[in-house]
Structures are given as C-alpha cells and as structure tokens.
C-alpha positions in Angstrom: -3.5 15.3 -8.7 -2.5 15.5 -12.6 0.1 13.2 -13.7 2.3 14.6 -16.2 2.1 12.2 -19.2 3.9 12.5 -22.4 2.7 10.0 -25.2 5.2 7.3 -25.8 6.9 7.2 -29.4 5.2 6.5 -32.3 5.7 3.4 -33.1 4.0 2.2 -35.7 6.7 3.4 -38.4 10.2 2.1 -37.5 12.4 1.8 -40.2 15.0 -0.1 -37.9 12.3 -3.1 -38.1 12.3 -5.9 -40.8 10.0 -4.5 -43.8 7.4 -6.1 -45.5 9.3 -6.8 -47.9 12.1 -8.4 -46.2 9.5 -10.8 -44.1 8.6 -14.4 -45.5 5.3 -16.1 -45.6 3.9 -19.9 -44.7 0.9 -21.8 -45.3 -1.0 -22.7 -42.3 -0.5 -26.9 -43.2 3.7 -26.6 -43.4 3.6 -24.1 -40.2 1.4 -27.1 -38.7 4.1 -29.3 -39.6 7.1 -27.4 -38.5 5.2 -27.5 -35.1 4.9 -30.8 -34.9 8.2 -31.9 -35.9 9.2 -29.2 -33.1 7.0 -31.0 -30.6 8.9 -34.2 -31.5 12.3 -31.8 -31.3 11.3 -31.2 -27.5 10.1 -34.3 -26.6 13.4 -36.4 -27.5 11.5 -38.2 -30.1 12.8 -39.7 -33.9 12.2 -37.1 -35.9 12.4 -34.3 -34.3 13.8 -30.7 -35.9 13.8 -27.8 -33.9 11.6 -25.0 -35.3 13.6 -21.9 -37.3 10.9 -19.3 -38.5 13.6 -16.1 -38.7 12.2 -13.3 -40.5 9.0 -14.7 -41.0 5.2 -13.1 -41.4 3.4 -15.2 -39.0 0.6 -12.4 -38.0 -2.5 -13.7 -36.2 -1.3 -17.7 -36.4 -3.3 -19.4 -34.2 -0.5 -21.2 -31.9 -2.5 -21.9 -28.1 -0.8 -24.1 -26.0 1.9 -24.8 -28.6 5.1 -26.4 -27.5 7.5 -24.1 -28.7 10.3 -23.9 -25.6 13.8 -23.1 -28.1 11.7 -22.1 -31.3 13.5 -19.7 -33.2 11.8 -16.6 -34.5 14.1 -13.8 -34.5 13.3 -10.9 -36.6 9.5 -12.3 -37.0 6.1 -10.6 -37.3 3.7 -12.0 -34.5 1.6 -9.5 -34.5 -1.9 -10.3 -32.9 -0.9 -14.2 -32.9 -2.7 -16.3 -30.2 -0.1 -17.9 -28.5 -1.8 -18.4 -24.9 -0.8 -20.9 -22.8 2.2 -21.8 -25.4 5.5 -23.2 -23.8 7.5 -20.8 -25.2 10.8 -21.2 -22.8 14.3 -20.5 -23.9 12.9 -19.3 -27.0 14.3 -16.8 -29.3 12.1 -13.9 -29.6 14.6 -11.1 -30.6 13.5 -8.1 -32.3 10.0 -10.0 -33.1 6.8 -7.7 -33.3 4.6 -9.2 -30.7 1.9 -6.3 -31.3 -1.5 -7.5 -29.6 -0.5 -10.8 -29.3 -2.5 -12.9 -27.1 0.0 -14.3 -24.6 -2.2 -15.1 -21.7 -0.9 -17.8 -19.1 2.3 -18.3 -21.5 5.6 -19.5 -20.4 8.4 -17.2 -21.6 10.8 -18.1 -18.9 14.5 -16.9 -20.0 13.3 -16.1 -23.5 15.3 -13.7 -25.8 12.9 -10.9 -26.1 15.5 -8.2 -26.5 14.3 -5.3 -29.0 10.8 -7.3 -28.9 7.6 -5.3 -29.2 4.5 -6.5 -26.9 2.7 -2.9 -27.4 -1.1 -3.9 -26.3 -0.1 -7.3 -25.8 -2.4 -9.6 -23.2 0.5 -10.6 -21.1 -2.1 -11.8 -18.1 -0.5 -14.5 -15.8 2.3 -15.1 -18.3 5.6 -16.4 -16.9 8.7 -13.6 -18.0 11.3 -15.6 -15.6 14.8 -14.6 -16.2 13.7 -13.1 -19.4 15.7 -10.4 -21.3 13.5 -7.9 -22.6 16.1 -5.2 -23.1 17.2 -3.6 -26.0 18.5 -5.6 -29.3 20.6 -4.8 -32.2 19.6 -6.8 -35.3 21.6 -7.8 -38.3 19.3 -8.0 -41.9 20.3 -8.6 -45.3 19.8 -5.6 -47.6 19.7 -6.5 -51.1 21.6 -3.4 -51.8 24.4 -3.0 -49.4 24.3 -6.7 -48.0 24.6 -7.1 -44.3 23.9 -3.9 -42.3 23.7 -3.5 -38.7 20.3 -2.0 -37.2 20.8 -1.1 -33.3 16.9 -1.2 -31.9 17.2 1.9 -28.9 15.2 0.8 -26.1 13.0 4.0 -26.2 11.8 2.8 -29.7 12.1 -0.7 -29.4 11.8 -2.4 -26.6 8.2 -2.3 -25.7 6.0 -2.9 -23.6 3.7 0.2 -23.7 -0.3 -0.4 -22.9 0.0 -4.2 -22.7 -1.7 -6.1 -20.0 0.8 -8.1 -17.7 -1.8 -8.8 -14.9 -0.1 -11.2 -12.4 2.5 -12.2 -14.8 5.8 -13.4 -13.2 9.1 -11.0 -14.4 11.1 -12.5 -11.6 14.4 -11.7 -12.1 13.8 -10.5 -15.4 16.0 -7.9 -17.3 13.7 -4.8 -18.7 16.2 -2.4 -18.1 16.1 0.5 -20.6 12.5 -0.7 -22.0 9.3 1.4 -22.9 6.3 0.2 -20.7 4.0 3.5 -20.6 0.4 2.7 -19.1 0.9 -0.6 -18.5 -0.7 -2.7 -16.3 1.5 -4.5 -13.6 -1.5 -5.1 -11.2 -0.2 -8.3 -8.8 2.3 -8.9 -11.2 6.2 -10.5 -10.0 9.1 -8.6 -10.3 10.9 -9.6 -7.6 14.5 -8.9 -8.0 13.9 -7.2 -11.8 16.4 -4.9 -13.4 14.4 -2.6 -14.4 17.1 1.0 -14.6 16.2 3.0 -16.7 12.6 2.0 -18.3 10.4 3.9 -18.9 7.2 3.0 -16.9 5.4 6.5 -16.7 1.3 6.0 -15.8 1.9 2.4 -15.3 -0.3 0.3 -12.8 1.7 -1.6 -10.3 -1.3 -2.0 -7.5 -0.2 -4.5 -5.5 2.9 -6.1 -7.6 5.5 -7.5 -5.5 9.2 -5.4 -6.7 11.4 -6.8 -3.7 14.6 -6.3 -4.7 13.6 -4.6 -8.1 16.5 -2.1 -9.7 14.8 1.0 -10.4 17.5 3.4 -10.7 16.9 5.8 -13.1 13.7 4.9 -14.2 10.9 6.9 -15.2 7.8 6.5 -12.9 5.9 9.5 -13.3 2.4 9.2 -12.4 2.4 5.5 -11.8 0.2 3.6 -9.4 1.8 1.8 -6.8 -0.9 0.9 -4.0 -0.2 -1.7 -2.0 3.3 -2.8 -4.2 5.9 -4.3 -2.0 8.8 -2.0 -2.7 11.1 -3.9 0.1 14.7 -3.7 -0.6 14.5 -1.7 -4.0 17.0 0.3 -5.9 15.1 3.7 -6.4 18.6 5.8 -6.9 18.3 9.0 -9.7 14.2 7.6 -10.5 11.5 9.8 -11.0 8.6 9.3 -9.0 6.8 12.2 -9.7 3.3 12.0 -8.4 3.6 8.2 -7.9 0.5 6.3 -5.8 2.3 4.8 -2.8 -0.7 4.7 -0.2 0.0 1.4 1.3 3.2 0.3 -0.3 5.6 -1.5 1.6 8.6 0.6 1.6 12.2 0.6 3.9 12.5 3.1 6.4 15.7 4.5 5.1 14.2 4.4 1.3 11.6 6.8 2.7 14.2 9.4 3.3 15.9 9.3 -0.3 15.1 12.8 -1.9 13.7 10.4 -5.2 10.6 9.8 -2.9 9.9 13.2 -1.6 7.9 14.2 -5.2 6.2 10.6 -4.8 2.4 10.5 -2.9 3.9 8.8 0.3 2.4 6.6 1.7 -0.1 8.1 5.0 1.1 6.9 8.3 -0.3 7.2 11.6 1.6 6.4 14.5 -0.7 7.0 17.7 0.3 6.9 21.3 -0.7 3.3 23.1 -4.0 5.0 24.9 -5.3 6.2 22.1 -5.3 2.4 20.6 -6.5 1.0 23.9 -9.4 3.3 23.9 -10.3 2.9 20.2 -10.1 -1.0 21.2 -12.3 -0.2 24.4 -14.9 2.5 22.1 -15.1 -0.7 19.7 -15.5 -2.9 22.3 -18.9 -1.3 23.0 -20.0 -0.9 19.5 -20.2 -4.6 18.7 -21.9 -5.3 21.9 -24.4 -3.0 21.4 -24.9 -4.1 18.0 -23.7 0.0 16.8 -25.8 1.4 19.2 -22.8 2.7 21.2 -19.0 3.2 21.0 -17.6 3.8 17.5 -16.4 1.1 15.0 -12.5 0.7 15.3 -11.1 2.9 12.6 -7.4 1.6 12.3 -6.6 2.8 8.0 -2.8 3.0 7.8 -2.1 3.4 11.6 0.7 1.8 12.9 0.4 -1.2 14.9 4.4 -3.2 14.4 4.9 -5.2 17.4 1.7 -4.4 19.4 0.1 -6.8 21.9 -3.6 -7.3 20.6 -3.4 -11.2 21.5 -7.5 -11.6 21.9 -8.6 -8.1 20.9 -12.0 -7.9 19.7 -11.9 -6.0 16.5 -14.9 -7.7 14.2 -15.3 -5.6 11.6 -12.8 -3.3 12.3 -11.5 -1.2 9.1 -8.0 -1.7 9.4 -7.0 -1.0 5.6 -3.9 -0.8 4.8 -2.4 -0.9 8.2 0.7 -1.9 9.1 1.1 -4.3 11.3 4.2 -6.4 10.8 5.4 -8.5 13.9 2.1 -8.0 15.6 0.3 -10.3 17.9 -2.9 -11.3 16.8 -3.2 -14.7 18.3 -6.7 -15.1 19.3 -7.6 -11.7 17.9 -11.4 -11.5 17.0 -11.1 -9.9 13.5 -14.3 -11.7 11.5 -15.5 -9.5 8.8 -12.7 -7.1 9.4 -11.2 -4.8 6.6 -7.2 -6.0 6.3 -7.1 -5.4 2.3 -3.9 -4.1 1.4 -2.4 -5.2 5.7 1.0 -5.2 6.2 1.0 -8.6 8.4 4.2 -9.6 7.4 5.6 -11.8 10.5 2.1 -11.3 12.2 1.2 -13.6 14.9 -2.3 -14.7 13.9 -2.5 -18.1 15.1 -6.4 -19.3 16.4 -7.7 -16.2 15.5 -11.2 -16.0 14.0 -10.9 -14.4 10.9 -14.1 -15.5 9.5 -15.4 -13.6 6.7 -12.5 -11.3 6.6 -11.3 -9.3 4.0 -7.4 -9.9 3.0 -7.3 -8.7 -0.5 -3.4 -7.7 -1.6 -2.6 -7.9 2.2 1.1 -9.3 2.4 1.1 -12.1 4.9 4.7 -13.4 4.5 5.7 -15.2 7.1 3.2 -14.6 9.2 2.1 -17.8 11.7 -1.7 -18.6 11.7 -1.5 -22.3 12.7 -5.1 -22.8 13.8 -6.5 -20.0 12.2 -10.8 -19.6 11.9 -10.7 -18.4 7.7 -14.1 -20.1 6.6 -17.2 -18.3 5.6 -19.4 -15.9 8.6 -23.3 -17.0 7.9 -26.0 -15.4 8.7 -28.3 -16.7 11.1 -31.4 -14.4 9.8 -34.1 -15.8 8.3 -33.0 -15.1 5.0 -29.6 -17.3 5.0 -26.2 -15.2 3.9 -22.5 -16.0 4.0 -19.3 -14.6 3.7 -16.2 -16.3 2.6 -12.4 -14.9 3.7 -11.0 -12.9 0.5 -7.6 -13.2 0.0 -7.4 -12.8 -3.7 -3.7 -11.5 -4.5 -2.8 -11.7 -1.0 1.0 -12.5 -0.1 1.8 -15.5 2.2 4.8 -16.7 0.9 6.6 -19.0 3.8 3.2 -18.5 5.9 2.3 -21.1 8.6 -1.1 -21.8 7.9 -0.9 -25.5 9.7 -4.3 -27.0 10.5 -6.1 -23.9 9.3 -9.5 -23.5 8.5 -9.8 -22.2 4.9 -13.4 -23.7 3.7 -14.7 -21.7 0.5 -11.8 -19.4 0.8 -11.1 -17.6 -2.2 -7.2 -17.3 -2.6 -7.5 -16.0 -6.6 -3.8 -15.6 -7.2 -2.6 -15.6 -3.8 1.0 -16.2 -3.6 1.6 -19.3 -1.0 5.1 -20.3 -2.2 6.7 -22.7 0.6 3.7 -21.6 2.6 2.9 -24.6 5.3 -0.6 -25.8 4.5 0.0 -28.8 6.2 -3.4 -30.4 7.7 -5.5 -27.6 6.6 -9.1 -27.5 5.5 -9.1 -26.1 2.0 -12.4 -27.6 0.9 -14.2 -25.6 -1.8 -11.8 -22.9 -1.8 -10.5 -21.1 -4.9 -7.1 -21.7 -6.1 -6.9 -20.3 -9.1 -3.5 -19.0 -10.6 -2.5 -19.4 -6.8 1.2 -19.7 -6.8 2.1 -22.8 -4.4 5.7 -23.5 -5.5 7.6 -25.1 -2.8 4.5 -24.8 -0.4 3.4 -28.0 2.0 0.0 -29.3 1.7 0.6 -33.0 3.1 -3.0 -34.0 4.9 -4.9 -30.8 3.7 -8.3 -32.0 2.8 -8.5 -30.4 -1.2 -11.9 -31.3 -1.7 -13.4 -29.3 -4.5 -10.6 -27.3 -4.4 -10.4 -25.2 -7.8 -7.0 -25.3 -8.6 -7.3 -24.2 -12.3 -3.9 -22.1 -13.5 -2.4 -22.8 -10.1 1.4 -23.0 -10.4 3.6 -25.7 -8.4 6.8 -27.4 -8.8 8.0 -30.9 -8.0 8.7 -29.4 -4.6 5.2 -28.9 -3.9 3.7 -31.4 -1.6 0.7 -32.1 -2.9 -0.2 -35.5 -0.9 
C-alpha cells in the first residue's frame, strides 16, 4: 500500500510570526528570578508576581519541572527549551514557537496554545487537557504602522507536524483546524477531542483512545490506526484514504459511512459456532500432546461477542486482535495466550488463569476479572524461566480486577481509571505512567510496586 503524502508547509519562514527583531532578550539570573517570584505567585505566598514574558527570546532556557501554571508568554520564542515535567496549566502559550521543545511528562491542561508551533516537539506523556491548540490571530506593534493585526491560518500555524505526543493526554482538547502531519499519537488520549478539520495525514495513532473524537473533515490520509478506539467518533466529510484500521474499535453503523470504504478496514471473521467448537476441540489436543497433535487455536480478529467459552482451554491460543466484547471467559485457561490488541470490553474473565499472557493495547473496559490468575508462568526446566502478564497500554478503565493476582505484572501506561483494584496482589508490578484516576486500590498489597509517572487524583484510593 503507498500512502499519498504531500509535505506539510514550509515553515520555517513565516512572516505572520514575531521577527527577530520584534523579540526581547533576558539573562538567565532575572529569568531565574521572575520564576521564583512566579513560584511564590502560585503558591499564595508574600511576594508573589505572576510571570509576563510576552514577546520574548527565551530559546533553549532550561525550565524542567518549573512551576509556571498562568505564566504568560504570548508571542514568545521557546524554541528547543526544556520544559519537561513543568506545570504549565492555564498558561498562556498563544502564538509561541514551541519548535523542538522538550515537553515530556508536562502539564498543559487548558493552556492557550492557539497559533502555537510544537513542530518536532517531545510531547511524550504530556497532559493537553481541555487545551486549545487551534488557530490564533496575534496583535504586534510595528514601529511603522503601529498596531496591526496578524491572523495565524491553522494550515501554517497551528502545528503540531513530526512532534512526538506518545501517551500524552488531549482529552477534550480543541485541535480543530491544526497541522499534525507524521506525528506520533501512539496510546495517546483524545477522548472526546475536536479535532474537524486538522490535518493529520501519515500520523501514528496505534492504539490511542479517540472515543468521542470530532473528526469531520479531517485529513487522515495514510495514518496508522491499529488498535485506536474509534467508539462513538464523528468521521463525517474525513479522508481516510489508506488509513490502518486492523483492530480498531469502530461502531457498526460507522463501518458503513462511505468516509471508511477508502480506509484499510479492519479484517473480521465471523465463523459459524462448529467451526469454534472444533478449533477449541483441535486445540484441545495440541496442548495435551505437547504440539504433537491437533493445531494451536488460531482465533486473529475472529469474532467471539457474547460467546460461551466459560473454562475453555486456550493456553497459548493466538487470539490477536479478536474481538470479544461481552464474552464469557470465567475460568477460561488462556496462560501465555496472544490477546494484544483484544477487544474484551465487558468480557467476563473472572478466575481465569491468564498467567503469562499477553494483553498489550487490548481494551479491557469494564470487563470483570475478580479473581483473576495475571502473575508470571515459570518454567519448571532445569534452566529456570518466567513470564510476566504484559499489559503495557492496555485499556481497563472501570475494570473489576477485585482480589486479583497481578505479581510482576507490567501495566506500562495502562489506563485503570476508576478500575476496582481492591484486595489485589500488585507486588513488583510495573506502574509506570499507569493512569489510576478515580481507580480503588483499598487492601492491594503495593509492595515494590513501581509507580514512577503514574497519574491519580484525590479520588484515588490509595490505602
């Protein structure tokens, strides 16, 4: 398949942007001032001024973990600044250049980005929530005609274009109109984003969760969307063109829309119930004779919504991207099966032995696996090996995962908000840049649990 591409704009001439000229410099020791007396600003202490840096040259200012929620830097230069982990909330960002800027795990949560440029900006795990990155119309003084009004068109302006926004959170957010070509969106949040008329052409969106996402009009040729959740979007007059879908989660009815008929659907296999039970029975045999007979269940994007498999054997089943919502797994014998990219949404896994399984970008949501086996399969050769359950990126938001078994389980991003964790045995599991907002972990035994980056509110129930 060849994806047409057309190069974005140039944009590294745009005489609608502040000049040289028109930019102001600082000296590292009054900038380090100005952030302090911010920090005091934010804080409620004596003292206090908020930051104003409009129109300012503040390229590659070294600014980590700065608290900066309600600076003002309209109009500014922040091109290749470190500003990772900086607070940077409510904070006016219109029409700044944001070239390469290292944003990594920052919080930009209803910012002003309109007109902003993040081209090639690091983006990864960053927080975009209710932000407006849409297109800006700045007012600069011209020392020859005074005042004059500079409208920034999202196709030049707005950008977004080769950044890396890996797991970063746009819920909500309002990129409508803005330039985003080959941009990475892996596992990112955009849940409910307006995002009509952007233009998103060759972007990666593997496994980014767009429930509810406005995408009317936009330009998605040659995108990557494996394993997105597209529940519930807007996809009216877009161009999906050559767009990835295999194992996207996309509405019945959406499926039908002529927008998605130029799009590489999604593969979906729907076999009779005999043919199941006698791939169950052929697989059956194959683990009991160690491979020797039968065949290995081969169950890749086949259709299994509201199937009884309560205390099916399929170890080591490959089961990728299947879909599988509503199903009855309860009991199920799945250790060192394939689920990566799953549709178990509402799934009934509860006692099953999913030891050593692979869950990677499967979307679990809702799905009830109180009791559930998800600790490491060993080895008992002489030489000792073990397998821990991956469900790195995996979706389990509102999951029951009561009393569960989760030792050394490695949930890298995995998105438990208001999950129920309640009782279970989390210890030595991985946990970083895990969402758990809202999620219930009262009696879970967190012993070396890494829970670096992890996100939670004050809803969380931690103890």
């Amino acid at each position: 398949m060849t994806a047409n591409y057309e190069p974005a704009p140039d944009m590294t001439s745009d005489p609608n942007r502040p000049r040289p000229e028109d930019l102001k410099g600082i000296g590292p020791n009054e900038l380090r001032k100005l952030v302090e007396a911010h920090k005091a600003f934010a804080t409620g202490r004596n003292g206090g001024r908020r930051l104003v840096l409009r129109f300012h040259d503040l390229s590659d200012v070294n600014l980590a973990r700065a608290m900066l929620q309600e600076a003002d830097f309209m109009g500014s230069r922040l091109q290749r600044a470190v500003l990772e982990e900086a607070d940077l909330r409510n904070a006016d960002l219109f029409c700044t250049d944001l070239s390469i800027a290292n944003l990594r795990a920052a919080n930009l949560s209803r910012a002003d980005l309109r007109g902003a440029r993040m081209r090639g900006a690091e983006l990864t795990d960053a927080l975009f929530v209710e932000a407006d990155l849409r297109e800006g119309i700045l007012a600069m003084h011209d020392a020859d005609s005074g005042f004059r009004s500079v409208e920034h068109q999202s196709t030049l302006d707005g950008e977004l274009t080769a950044a890396v926004a890996r797991r970063a959170d746009f819920s909500s957010a309002k990129i409508a109109g803005n330039v985003a070509v080959k941009t990475d969106f892996s596992d990112a949040i955009l849940r409910n984003a307006d995002l009509k008329g952007a233009d998103l052409r060759n972007s990666m969106f593997a496994g980014a969760q767009l429930q509810g996402a406005q995408l009317m009009q936009a330009r998605l040729i040659g995108a990557d969307m494996t394993g997105a959740d597209l529940s519930d979007v807007g996809f009216e007059g877009a161009d999906l063109t050559n767009v990835k879908l295999e194992g996207a989660i996309i509405d019945e009815e959406a499926l039908k829309l002529p927008e998605l008929q130029v799009a590489d659907l999604p593969r979906r296999n729907t076999p009779p119930t005999e043919t199941i039970n006698e791939i169950l029975r052929a697989h059956a045999r194959w683990v009991d004779s160690d491979g020797s007979d039968g065949a290995r269940a081969d169950l890749r994007s086949v259709d299994l919504s509201h199937f009884g498999l309560s205390k099916a054997n399929l170890a080591a089943a490959e089961m990728r991207f299947c879909i599988a919502t509503d199903c009855d797994l309860s009991n199920a014998g799945l250790a060192m099966a394939n689920l990566s990219g799953a549709d178990l949404r509402n799934a009934s896994l509860e006692q099953a032995d999913l030891r050593g399984v692979n869950l990677e970008r499967a979307t679990l949501n809702g799905a009830h696996m109180k009791g559930a086996i998800l600790e490491p399969l060993s080895s008992d050769l002489r030489v000792k090996r073990s397998w821990p359950v991956n469900l790195r990126w995996a979706r389990l938001r509102g999951a029951d995962l009561s009393q569960a078994v989760l030792r050394e389980a490695d949930l890298q991003g995995a998105d438990l908000e208001d999950a129920n964790l309640s009782g279970a045995d989390l210890r030595g599991a991985k946990l970083t840049y895990a969402i758990l907002r809202g999620a219930n972990l009262l009696g879970a035994n967190l012993d070396d649990v890494d829970l670096s980056g992890a996100r939670h509110a004050d809803e969380t129930v931690l103890e």
